[in-house]
N, C-alpha and C positions, 0 to 999 in steps of 0.2 A: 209544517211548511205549506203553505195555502197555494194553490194552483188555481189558478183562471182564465177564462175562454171567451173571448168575443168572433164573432163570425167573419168571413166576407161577406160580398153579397153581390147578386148582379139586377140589375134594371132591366124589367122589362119593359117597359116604355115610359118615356118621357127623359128627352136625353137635354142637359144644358139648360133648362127649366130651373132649375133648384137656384140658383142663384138670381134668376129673374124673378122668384118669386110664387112660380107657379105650382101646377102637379108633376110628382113623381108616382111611380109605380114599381117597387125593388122589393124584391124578398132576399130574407140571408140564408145561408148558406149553412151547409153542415162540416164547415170545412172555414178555418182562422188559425187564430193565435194562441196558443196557450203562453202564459205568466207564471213561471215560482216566483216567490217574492220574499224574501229571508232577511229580516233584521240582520246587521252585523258587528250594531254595538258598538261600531264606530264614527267617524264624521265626512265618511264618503259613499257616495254613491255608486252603485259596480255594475255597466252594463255591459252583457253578454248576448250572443242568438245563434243558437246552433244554424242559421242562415248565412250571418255574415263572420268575417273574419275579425278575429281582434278583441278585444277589452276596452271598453272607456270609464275612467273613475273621474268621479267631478266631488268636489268639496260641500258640502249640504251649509254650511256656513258663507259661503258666497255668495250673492248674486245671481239666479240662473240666468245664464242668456243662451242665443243659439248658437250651434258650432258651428264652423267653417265647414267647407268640402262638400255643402248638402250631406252632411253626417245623418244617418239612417236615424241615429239617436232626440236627433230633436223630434222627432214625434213622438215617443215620449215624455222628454224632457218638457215641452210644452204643459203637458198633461201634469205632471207633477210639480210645474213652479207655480200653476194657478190654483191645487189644492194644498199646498204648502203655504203658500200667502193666504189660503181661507181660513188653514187649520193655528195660522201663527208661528210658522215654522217646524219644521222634522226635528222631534227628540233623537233620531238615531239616521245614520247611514241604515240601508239599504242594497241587498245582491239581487239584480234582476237577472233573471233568463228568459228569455223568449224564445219560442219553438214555433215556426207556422209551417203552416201545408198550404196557402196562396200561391199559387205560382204569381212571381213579382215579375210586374211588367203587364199583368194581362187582363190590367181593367176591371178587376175583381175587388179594389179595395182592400188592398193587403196594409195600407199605408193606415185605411181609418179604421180597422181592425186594430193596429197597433196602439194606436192613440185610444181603443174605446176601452181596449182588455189592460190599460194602464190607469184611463179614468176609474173603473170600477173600482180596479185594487186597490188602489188610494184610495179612495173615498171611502170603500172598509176599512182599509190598516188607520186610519184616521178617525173613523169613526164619527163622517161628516154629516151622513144619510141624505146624500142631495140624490133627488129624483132624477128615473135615465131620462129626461128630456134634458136636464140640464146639463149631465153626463154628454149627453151626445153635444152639446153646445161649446162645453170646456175641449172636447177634442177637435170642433172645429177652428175656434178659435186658436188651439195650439198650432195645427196644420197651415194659420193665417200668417201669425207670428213668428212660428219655430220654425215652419217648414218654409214660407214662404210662396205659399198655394193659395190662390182667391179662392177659394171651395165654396162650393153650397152646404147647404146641413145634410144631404139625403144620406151619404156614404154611412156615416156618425149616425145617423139618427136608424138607420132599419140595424145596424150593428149593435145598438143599443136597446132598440124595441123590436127585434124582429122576433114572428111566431111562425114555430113548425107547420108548415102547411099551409100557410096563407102569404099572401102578399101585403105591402101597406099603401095605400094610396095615402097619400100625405101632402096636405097644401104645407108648401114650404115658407109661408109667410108668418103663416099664424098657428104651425105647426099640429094643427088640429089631423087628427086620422082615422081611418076605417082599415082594421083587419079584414080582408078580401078573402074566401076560400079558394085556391087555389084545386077546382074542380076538375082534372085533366085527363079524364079517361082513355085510357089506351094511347095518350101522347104523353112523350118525353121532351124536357127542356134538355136540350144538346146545348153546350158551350164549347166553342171552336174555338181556341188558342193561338192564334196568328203567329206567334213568337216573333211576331216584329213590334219588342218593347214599347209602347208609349211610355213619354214624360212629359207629366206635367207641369211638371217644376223649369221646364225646357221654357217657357215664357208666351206658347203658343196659348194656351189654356189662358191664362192672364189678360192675354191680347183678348181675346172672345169676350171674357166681362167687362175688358174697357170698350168695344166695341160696340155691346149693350146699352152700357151708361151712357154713350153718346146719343142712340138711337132714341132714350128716354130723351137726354134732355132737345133733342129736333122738334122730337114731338111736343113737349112738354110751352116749347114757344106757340102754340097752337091750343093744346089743351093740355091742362099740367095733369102728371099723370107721375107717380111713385115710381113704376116698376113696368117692365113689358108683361106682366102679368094683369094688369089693370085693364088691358084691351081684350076685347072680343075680336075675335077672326072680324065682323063688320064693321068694328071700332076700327080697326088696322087697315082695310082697304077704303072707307073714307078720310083717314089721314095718311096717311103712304104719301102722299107727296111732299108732307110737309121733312124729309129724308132726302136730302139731295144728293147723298152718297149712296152710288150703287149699293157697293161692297154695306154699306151699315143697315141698307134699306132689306139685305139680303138675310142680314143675320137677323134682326126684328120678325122676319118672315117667317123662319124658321121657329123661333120660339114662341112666338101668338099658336103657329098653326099645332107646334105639336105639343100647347098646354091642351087646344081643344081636342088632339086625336090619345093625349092620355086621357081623359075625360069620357071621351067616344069610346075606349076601348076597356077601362073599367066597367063601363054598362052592357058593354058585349060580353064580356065574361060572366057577368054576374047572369046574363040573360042565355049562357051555356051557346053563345054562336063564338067560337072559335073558327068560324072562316072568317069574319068581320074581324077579328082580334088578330089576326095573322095578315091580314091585309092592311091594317093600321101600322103593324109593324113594320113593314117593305115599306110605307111610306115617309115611316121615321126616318130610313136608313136615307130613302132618296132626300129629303130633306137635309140632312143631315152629310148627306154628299153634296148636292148643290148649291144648296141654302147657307149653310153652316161650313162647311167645307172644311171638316174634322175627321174625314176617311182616309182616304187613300188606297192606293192601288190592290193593298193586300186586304183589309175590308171588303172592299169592294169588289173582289174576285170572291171571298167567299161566301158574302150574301146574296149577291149577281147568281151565282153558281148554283147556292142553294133552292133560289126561287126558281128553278126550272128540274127539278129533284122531285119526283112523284112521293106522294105522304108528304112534304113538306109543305106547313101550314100558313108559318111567317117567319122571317131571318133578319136581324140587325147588328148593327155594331150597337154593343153597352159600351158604357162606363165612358169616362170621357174622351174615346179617341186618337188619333196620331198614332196605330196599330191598337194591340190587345187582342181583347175576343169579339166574337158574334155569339147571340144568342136565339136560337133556333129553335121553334116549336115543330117538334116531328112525331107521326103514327107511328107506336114501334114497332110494326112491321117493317117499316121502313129505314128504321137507324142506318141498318149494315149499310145499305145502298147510298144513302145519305153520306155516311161517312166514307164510302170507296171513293164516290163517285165528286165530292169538295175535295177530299186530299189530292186525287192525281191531278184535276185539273187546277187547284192551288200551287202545287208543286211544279207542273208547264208555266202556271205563269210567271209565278215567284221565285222559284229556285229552293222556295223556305217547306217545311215539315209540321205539317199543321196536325196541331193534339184535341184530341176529342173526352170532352167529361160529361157527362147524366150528372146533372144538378139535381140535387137533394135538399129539399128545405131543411134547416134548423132554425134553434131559439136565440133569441139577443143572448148580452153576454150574459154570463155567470160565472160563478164556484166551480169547481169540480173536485175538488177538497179542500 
């Protein structure tokens, strides 16, 4: 009975880039989904998850499509009707289980966790041998289709290639990458849990890549141009005009500036100044409050909060937004205070109970029996 494991993962810089085309900066996590995967000998499909409530059985002889309700299950369901069409179809039903430790809701990619530790499995029980780039591409694409998420590759792609102890700097274009060592002496990555769920499936996240697409094509009547990844920060401020919406010229801003402060901030790490890397980061988030305007009051009290927290280095909101986490670089001398000191004044403003994790890198997905 074969068991399988894909990670979460959180971003350390480069937020809403990946589907424009540019750099990300995310390592995974030691903490995901586990998969058993059990022939049944039958001609149905059996999904289960000690997470959610309920049993769904689907016919392997049918058609896959996606379910109603935002059913947990199409991601994936996604994942397995585009290697069953590679493979020629399923000789047998199928009993899934899934098991995760993601806290859902908090920006950690617990969603492309699920779609990557389902690509993998498949593609063994199949016996397809498609490389995890393409692995990471089949779960984006199910999360397009099944889920109904504009996504970028970043989630899918460090869940499928992530390495213990490093980070991946990754052009999302051309998905070429650099393992990063992740050098962090005497500081701890803190991940702050807002417990005010984002969804992205909610239409605001959607709204942001069509808002994108327009700012391409503004620009594009001036100098044609693929992607807001195609600009340099000087490219961008001699055509800025040609953007006659506030609001679109706002969000273009945002992404030009912080493909260059992921870029800026890859070299500060590599170059061991973690004051410059922590500083890049407080300017994502402002960005990213202003610019982009993907925070909210509960982010923003607790990265606000954090940057004036002695030992703390740099604080943002990851993942895409509308609540979830902050991720926070801190001296650990300083955790306790860090964390005394975000919780009560979170709690004054929010009313909400913010959870505190030490992120631990792990490996892309795999086996585990």
């Amino acid at each position: 009975m074969p068991v399988y494991f894909a990670p979460g993962r959180v971003n350390l810089i480069g937020e809403h880039t990946d589907y424009n085309g540019g750099f990300v900066f995310p390592c995974a996590l030691d903490f995901g989904t586990r998969l058993t995967v059990t022939p049944n000998g039958g001609r149905t499909l059996r999904f289960r998850s000690e997470n959610m409530p309920g049993q769904v059985e689907l016919p392997i002889d049918s058609p896959f499509k996606p379910l109603p309700d935002r059913s947990w299950v199409n991601y994936p369901l996604g994942c397995i009707a585009q290697l069953a069409e590679q493979a020629g179809g399923l000789d047998t039903g199928y009993d899934l289980l899934f098991d995760g430790n993601v806290p859902l809701g908090a920006g950690l990619s617990s969603s492309a966790s699920i779609e990557v530790v389902t690509a993998y499995a498949f593609n063994d029980l199949l016996q397809l041998r498609l490389d995890r780039k393409r692995l990471a591409l089949i779960a984006q694409q199910a999360e397009h289709t099944y889920a109904g998420v504009n996504c970028g590759i970043m989630d899918q792609f460090v869940s499928a290639c992530g390495r213990q102890d490093n980070a991946v700097f990754l052009n999302c274009d051309t998905l070429q990458f650099d393992y990063v060592p992740l050098r962090l002496d005497n500081v701890s990555i803190v991940l702050t849990n807002s417990h005010s769920p984002h969804r992205l499936d909610a239409g605001t996240y959607n709204r942001r890549v069509s808002e994108c697409r327009e700012a391409v094509r503004a620009i594009s009547r001036v100098r044609h141009i693929r992607q807001l990844a195609n600009l340099s920060v000087s490219d961008f401020n001699d055509l800025q005009s040609a953007i006659t919406d506030e609001v679109i010229l706002r969000r273009a801003r945002h992404v030009v500036t912080e493909i260059q402060r992921t870029r800026d901030a890859v070299t500060a790490l590599k170059d061991n100044d973690l004051a410059l890397f922590g500083q890049l980061m407080n300017r994502s988030h402002q960005s990213l409050r202003d610019d982009y305007e993907v925070t909210g009051i509960e982010l923003d009290t607790l990265a606000e909060t954090a940057w004036n927290v002695p030992g703390v280095i740099g604080s943002r909101m990851t993942g895409g937004g509308f609540g979830g986490c902050t991720v926070s670089l801190v001296r650990n001398e300083a955790v306790d205070l860090f964390r005394q000191t975000v919780a009560t004044a979170y709690r004054q403003v929010t009313g909400l109970q913010a959870e505190f994790y030490i992120a631990r890198t792990g490996d892309g997905a795999g086996m585990l029996s």
